[in-house]
C-alpha positions in Angstrom: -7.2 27.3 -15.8 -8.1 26.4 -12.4 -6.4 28.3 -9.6 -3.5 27.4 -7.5 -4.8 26.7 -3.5 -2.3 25.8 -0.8 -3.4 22.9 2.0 -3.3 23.5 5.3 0.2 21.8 6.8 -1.7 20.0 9.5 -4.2 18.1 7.0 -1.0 17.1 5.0 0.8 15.8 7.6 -2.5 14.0 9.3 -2.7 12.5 5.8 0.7 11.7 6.2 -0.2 10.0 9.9 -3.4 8.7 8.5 -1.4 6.6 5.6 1.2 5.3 8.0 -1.3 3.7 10.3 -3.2 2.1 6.7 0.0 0.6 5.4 0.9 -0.8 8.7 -0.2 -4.3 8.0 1.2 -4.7 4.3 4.4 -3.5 5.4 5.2 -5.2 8.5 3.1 -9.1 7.5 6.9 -9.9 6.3 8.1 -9.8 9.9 5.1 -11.3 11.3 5.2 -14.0 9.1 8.5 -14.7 9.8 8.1 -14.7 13.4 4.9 -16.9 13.3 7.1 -19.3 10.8 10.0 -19.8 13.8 7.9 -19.7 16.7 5.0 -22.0 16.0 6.2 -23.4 13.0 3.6 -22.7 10.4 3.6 -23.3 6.9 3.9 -20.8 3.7 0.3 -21.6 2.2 -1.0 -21.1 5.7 1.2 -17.5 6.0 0.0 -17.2 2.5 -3.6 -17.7 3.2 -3.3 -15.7 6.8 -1.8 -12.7 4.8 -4.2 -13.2 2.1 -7.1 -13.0 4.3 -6.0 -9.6 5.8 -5.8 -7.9 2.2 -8.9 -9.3 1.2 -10.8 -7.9 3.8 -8.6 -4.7 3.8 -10.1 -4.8 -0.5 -13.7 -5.5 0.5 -14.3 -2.7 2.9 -13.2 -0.4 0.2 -15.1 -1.4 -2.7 -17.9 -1.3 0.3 -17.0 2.4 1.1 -16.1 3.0 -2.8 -19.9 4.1 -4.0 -20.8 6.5 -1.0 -16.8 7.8 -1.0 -18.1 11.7 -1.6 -20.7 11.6 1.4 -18.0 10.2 3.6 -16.0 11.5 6.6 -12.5 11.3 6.7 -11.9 12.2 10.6 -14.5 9.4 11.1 -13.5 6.7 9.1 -9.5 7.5 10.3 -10.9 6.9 14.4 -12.9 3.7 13.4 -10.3 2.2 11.7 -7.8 3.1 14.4 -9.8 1.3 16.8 -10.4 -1.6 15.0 -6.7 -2.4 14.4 -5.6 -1.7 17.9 -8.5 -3.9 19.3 -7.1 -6.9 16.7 -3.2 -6.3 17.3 -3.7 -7.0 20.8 -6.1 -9.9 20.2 -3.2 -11.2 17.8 -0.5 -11.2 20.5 -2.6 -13.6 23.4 -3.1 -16.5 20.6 -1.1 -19.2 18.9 -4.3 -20.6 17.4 -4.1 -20.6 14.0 -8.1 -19.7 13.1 -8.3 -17.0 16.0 -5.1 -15.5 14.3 -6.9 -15.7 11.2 -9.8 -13.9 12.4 -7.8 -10.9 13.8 -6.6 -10.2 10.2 -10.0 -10.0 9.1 -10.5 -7.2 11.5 -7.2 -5.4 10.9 -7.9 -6.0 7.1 -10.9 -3.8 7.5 -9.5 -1.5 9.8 -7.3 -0.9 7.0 -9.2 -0.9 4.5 -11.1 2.5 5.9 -8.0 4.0 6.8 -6.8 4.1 3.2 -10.6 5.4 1.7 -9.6 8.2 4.6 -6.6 8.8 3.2 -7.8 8.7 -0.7 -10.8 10.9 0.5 -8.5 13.5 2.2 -5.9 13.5 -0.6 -9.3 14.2 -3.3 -10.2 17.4 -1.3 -6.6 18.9 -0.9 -5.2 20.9 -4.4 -3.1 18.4 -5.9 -4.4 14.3 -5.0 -1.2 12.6 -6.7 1.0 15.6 -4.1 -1.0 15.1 -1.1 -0.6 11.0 -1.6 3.4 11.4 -2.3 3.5 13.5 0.8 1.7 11.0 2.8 4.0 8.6 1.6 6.8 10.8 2.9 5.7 10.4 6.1 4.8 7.4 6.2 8.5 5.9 4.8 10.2 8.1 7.4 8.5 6.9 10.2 8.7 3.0 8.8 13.0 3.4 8.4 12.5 3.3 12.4 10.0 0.4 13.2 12.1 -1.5 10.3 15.1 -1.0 12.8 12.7 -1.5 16.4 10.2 -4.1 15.2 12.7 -7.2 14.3 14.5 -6.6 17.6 11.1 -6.3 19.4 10.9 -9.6 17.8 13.8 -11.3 19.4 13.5 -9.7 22.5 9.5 -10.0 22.6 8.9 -13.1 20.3 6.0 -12.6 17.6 3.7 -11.4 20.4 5.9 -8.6 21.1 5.7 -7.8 17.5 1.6 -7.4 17.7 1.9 -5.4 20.8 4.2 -3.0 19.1 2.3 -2.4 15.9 -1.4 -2.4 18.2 1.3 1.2 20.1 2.0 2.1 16.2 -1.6 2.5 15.3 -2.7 3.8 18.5 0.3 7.1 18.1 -0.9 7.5 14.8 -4.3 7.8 15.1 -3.9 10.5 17.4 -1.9 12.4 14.6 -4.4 11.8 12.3 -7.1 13.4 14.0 -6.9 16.8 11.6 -8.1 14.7 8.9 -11.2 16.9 6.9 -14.4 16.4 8.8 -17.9 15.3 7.0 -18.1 14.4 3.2 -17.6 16.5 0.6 -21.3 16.0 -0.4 -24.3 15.7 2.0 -25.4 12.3 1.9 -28.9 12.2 -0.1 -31.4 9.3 1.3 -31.9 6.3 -1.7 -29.4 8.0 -3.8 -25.5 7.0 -4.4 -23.2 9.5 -5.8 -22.4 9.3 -9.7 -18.8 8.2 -10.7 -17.2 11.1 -13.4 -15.8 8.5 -15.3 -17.0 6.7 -17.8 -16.7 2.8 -17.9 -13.9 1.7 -20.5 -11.6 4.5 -18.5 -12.1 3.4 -15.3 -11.4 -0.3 -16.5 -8.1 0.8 -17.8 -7.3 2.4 -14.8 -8.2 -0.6 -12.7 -6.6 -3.3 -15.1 -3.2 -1.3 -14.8 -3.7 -0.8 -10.9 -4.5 -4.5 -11.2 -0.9 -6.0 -13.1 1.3 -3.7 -11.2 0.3 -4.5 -7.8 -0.6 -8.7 -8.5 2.9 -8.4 -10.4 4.9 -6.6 -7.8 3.5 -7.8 -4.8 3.0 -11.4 -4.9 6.9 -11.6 -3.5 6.1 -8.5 -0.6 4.9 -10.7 2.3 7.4 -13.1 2.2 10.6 -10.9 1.3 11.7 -11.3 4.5 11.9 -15.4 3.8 13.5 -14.7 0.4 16.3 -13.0 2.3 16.7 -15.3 5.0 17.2 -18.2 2.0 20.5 -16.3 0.9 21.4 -16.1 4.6 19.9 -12.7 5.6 18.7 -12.4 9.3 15.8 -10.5 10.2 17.8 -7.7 11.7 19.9 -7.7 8.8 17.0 -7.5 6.9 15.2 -4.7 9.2 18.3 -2.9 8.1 18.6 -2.9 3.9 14.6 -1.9 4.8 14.8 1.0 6.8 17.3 2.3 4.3 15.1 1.4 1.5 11.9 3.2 3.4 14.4 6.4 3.7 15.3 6.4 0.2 11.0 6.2 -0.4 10.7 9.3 1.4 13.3 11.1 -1.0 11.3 9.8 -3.5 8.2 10.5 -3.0 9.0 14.0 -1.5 10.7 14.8 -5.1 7.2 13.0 -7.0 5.4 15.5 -4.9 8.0 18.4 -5.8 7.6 17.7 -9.4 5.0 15.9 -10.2 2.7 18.9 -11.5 5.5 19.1 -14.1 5.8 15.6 -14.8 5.7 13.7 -17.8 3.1 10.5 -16.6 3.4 8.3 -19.3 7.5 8.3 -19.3 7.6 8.4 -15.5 5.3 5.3 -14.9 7.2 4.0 -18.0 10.5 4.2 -15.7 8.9 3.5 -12.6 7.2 0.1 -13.5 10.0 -1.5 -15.5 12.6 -0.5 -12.6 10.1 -2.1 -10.4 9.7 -5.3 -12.5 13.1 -5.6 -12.5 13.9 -5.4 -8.6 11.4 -7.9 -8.1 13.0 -10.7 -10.3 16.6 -9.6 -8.5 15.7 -10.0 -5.2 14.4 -13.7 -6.2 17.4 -14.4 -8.0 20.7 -13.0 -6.3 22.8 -14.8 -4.0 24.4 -11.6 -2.6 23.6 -9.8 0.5 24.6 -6.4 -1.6 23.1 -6.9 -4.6 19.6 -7.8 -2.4 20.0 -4.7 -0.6 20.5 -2.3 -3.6 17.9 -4.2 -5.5 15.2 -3.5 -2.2 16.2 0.0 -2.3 15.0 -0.1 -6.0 12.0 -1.7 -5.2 10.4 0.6 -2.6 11.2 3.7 -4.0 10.0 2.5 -7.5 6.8 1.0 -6.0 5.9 4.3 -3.9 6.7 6.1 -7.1 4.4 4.4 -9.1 1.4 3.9 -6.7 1.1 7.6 -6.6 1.6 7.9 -10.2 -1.6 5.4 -10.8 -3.8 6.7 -8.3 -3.2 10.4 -9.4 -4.3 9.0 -12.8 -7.8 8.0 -11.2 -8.5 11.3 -9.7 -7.9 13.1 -12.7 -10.5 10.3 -15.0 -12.8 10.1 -12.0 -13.3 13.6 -9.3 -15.7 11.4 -7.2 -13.3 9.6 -5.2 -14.9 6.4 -6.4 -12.0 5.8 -8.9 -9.2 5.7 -6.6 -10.8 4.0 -3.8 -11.6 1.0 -5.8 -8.0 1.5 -7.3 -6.6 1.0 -3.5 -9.4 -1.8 -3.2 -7.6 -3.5 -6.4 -4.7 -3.3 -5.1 -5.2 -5.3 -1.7 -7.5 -7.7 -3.6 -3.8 -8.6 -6.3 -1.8 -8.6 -3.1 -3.9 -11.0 -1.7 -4.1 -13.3 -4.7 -0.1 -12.6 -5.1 0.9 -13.8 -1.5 -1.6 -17.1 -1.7 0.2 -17.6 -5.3 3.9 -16.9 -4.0 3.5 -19.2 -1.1 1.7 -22.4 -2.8 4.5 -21.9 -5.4 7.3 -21.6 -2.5 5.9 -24.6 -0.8 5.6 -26.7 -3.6 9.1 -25.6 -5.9 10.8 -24.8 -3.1 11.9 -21.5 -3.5 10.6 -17.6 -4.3 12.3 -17.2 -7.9 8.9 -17.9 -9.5 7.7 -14.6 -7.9 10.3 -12.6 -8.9 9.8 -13.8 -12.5 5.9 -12.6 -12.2 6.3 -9.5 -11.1 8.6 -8.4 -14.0 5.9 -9.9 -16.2 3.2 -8.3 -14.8 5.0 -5.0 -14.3 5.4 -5.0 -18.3 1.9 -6.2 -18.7 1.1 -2.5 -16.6 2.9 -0.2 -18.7 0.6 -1.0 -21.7 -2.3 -1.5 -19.8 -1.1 2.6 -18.2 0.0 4.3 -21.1 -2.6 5.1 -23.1 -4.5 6.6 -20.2 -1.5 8.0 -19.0 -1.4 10.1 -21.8 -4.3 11.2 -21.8 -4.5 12.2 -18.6 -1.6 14.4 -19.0 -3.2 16.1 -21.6 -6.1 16.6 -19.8 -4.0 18.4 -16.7 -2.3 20.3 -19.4 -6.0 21.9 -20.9 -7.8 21.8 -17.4 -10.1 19.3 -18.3 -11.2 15.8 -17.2 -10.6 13.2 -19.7 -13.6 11.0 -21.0 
């Protein structure tokens, strides 16, 4: 058996730093979206489209940074993406032109997209991946219950511009506590030669299909939940609200994944996890009440922060490269995108966001047998010490 190592509690909690300032964008587009909706009177598909650009080039520069993951440098990919995102926040907040705003989420999207391979690269070197993510996601959820109260009031105080300006401040707070993120790579670079993935091919496809339903499936309604409320009469403070009390009851969450997760059964807890999560989805589509929205947005973060974790520690276990679970987080970004253009042609057109809620149950189902097997096996695999293959 391999021996027990602690982390040091500065590299957790600039992981923790680190995945705040890479979730910043898929978090906070609802608000954005709403504001640019009221104040220059947009349309979904084009908040569709805008939001899908930004996740699909958050998903390229992973799969770019995926095959040279081991030789990379967390610190240095954390700065560069910092950078980048504060540069394109600001850029966002001077402009009302619809292709210059599109532009700026292609920056942010890669900005983002190497702050998560820093964070999945950190996470691979500390004793426990699927721990150091939860715990990331701790932080990140406790610091997101407050901008889920600040941002929407920046908002009406501000206007959308006001909104850009505060998340370009976000990014720039957090990338100074992210700067005890592990320097260099965990292999020296070798000139002509890309590092080998640990995995072999029908694994890592299972991996990635089941990466691939839950986040398309559960996601597709994320950018515009914000809208979904405001159809049943739900302001955007209102809405700030049920959020930063579903981000708080993430952090409990994930802190008790992290607590337990060595101990956990994976296949029964994704089981639990993904079909709570389906669930939410189609609620929040379908209620007409306020509570029932709320309770049912609790349900949804703290299952989707649950199961993330859950799936990526599953690549790091099939894969010890890195590679896995980068392209896993590249997936992911890639389905979102896909999911928000799908949500808002189908808004636009049926007039309504039911029709998302209805695919993310679907697909959320379609994840657990695409996860089990592996699952599984991966378990077993903890359990003996080994890597499964």
């Amino acid at each position: 058996m391999a021996t027990t190592r602690r982390d040091p509690g500065r590299v957790l909690l600039a992981i923790g730093a680190a995945t705040a300032a890479a979730h910043i964008g898929n978090n906070f587009t609802t608000y954005l979206i709403g504001g640019l909706i009221d104040h220059y009177g947009f349309t979904p598909i084009q908040m569709g489209a805008w939001s899908m650009t930004e996740s699909l080039a958050y998903a390229a520069a992973m799969f770019l940074l995926a095959p040279r993951a081991a030789t990379l440098s967390p610190r240095t990919l954390g700065i560069a993406a910092g950078l980048l995102v504060i540069a394109a926040q600001v850029a966002a907040s001077a402009t009302a032109v619809y292709p210059l705003l599109v532009l700026t989420r292609v920056i942010t999207g890669v900005g983002f997209g190497i702050a998560n391979a820093a964070v999945n690269l950190a996470a691979g070197r500390t004793a426990s991946p699927a721990r150091a993510i939860s715990l990331g996601i701790t932080v990140q959820t406790a610091i997101y219950a407050a901008v889920n109260i600040g941002l929407p009031i920046v908002g009406q105080a501000r206007g959308v511009g006001g909104m850009f300006l505060a998340l370009a401040l976000l990014s720039a707070l957090l990338l100074i506590a992210s700067l005890a993120l592990p320097r260099g790579g965990a292999l020296k670079p070798e000139p002509g030669r890309v590092p080998r993935s640990t995995a072999s091919p029908p694994d890592q496809a299972r991996v990635l299909v089941a990466m691939a339903l839950f986040t398309f499936g559960s996601l597709a309604i994320w950018p515009f939940m914000e809208r979904a409320g405001h159809a049943i009469g739900i302001t955007a403070v209102e809405f700030g609200r049920f959020q930063s009390l579903a981000t708080l009851a993430s952090a409990f969450g994930s802190l008790l994944l992290a607590l337990v997760v060595a101990r956990l059964a994976r296949d029964i807890a994704l089981l639990v996890s993904l079909l709570t999560c389906g669930l939410c989805c189609w609620t929040l589509t379908h209620t007409e009440g306020s509570t029932i929205f709320a309770v049912a947005l609790v349900g949804y973060n703290v299952s989707w922060f649950m199961t993330y974790p859950l799936l990526l520690g599953i690549g790091f276990a099939v894969d010890q490269s890195g590679q896995l679970a980068v392209r896993c987080s590249a997936v992911w970004l890639l389905m979102m995108s896909l999911g928000s253009l799908t949500t808002g042609v189908l808004a636009q057109l049926l007039g309504g966001f039911a029709p998302a809620g209805g695919l993310g149950l679907a697909f959320c189902a379609a994840a657990i047998v695409a996860a089990w097997p592996i699952a599984r096996r991966a378990d077993r695999a903890i359990a003996g010490d080994l890597v499964p293959h």
